[in-house]
C-alpha positions as a Markdown table, in Angstrom:
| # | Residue | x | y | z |
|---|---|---|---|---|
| 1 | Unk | 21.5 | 68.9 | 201.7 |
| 2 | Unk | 18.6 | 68.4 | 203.4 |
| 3 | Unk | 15.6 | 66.1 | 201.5 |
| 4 | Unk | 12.6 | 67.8 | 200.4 |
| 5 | Unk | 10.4 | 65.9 | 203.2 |
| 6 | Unk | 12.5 | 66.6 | 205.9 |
| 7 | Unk | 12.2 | 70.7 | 204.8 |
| 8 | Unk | 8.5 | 70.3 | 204.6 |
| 9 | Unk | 8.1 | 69.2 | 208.5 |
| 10 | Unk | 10.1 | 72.1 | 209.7 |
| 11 | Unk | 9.2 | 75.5 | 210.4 |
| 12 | Unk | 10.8 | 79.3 | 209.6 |
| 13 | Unk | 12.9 | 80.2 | 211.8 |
| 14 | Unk | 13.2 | 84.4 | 211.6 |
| 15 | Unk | 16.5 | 86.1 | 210.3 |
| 16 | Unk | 17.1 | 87.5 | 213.8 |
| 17 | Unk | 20.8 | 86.0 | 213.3 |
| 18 | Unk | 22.0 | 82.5 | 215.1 |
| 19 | Unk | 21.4 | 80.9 | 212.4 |
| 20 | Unk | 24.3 | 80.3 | 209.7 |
| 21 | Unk | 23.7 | 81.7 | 206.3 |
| 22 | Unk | 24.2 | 78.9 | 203.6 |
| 23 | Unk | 27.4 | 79.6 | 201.7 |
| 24 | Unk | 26.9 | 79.5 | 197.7 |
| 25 | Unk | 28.4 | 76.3 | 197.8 |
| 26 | Unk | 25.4 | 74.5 | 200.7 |
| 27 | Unk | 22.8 | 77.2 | 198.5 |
| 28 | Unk | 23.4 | 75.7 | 195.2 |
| 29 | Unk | 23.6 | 72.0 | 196.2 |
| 30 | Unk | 20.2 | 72.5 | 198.4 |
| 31 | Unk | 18.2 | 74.1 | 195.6 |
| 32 | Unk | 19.7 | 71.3 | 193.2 |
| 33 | Unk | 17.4 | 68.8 | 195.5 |
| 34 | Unk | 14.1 | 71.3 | 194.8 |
| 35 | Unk | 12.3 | 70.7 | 191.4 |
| 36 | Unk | 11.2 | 73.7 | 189.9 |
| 37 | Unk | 13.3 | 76.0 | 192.7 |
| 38 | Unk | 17.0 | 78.0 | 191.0 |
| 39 | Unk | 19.0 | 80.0 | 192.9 |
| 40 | Unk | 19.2 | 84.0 | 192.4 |
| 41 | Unk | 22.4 | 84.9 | 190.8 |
| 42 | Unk | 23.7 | 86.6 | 193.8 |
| 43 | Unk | 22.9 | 83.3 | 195.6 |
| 44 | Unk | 21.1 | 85.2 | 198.3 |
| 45 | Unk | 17.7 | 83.4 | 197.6 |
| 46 | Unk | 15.6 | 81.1 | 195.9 |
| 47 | Unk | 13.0 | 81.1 | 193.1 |
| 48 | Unk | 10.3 | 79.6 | 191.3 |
| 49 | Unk | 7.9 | 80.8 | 189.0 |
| 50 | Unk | 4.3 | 79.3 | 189.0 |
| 51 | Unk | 1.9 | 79.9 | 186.0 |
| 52 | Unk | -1.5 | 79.4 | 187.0 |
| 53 | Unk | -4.7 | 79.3 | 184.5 |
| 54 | Unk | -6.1 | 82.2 | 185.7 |
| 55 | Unk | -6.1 | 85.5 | 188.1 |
| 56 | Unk | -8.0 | 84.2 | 190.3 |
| 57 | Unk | -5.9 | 81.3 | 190.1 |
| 58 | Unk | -2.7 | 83.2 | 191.3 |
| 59 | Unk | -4.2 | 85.5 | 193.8 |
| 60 | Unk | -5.7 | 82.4 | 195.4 |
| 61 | Unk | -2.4 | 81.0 | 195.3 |
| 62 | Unk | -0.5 | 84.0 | 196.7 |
| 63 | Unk | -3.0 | 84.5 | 199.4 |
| 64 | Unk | -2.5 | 81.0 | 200.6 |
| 65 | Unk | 1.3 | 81.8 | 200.8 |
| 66 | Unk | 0.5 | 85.4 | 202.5 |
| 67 | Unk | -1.1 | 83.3 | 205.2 |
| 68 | Unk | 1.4 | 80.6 | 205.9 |
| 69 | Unk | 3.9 | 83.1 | 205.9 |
| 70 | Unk | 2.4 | 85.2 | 208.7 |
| 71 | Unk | 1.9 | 81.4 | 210.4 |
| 72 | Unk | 5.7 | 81.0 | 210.2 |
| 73 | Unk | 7.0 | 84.7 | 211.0 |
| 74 | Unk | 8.8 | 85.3 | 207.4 |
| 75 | Unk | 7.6 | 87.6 | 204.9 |
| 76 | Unk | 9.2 | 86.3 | 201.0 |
| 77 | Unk | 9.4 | 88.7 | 198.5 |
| 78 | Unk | 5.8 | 87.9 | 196.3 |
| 79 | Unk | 5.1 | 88.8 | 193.1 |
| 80 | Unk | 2.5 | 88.5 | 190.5 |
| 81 | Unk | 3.6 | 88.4 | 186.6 |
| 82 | Unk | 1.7 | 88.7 | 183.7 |
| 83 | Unk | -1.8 | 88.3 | 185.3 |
| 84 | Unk | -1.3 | 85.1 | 186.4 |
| 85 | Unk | 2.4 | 83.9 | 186.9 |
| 86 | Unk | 3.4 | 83.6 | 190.4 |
């Protein structure tokens, strides 16, 4: 697995193919380095859930992730839960 600094500095690279899918095996042991992150239970993805004081709070939030996502070229599946879990 890869540390958590080194995945910071890199950047998205689009599923256009090329690139290897993870198996469940490299998915789970990756994730298991990410506090806060799980794995879906079809090991397809990851997850984390982010309760924020307010609203505003979580739109801010989501916004922010809108925009870096556009940066990098991948669009995650977002949502907002309960007024203010992310």
């Amino acid at each position: 697995p890869l540390p958590a600094a080194e995945l910071t500095a890199k950047t998205c690279v689009p599923c256009e193919g090329g690139v290897p899918r993870y198996t469940a095996e490299q998915a789970a042991e990756q994730v298991a380095t990410l506090p806060g992150w799980r794995l879906t239970h079809d090991a397809t993805r990851i997850r984390r859930d982010l309760t924020f004081r307010d609203f505003r709070g979580a739109i801010r939030f989501l916004n922010n992730v809108a925009a870096l996502a556009e940066r990098e070229g991948h669009h995650p599946d977002l949502h907002l839960e309960g007024y203010r879990t992310a």
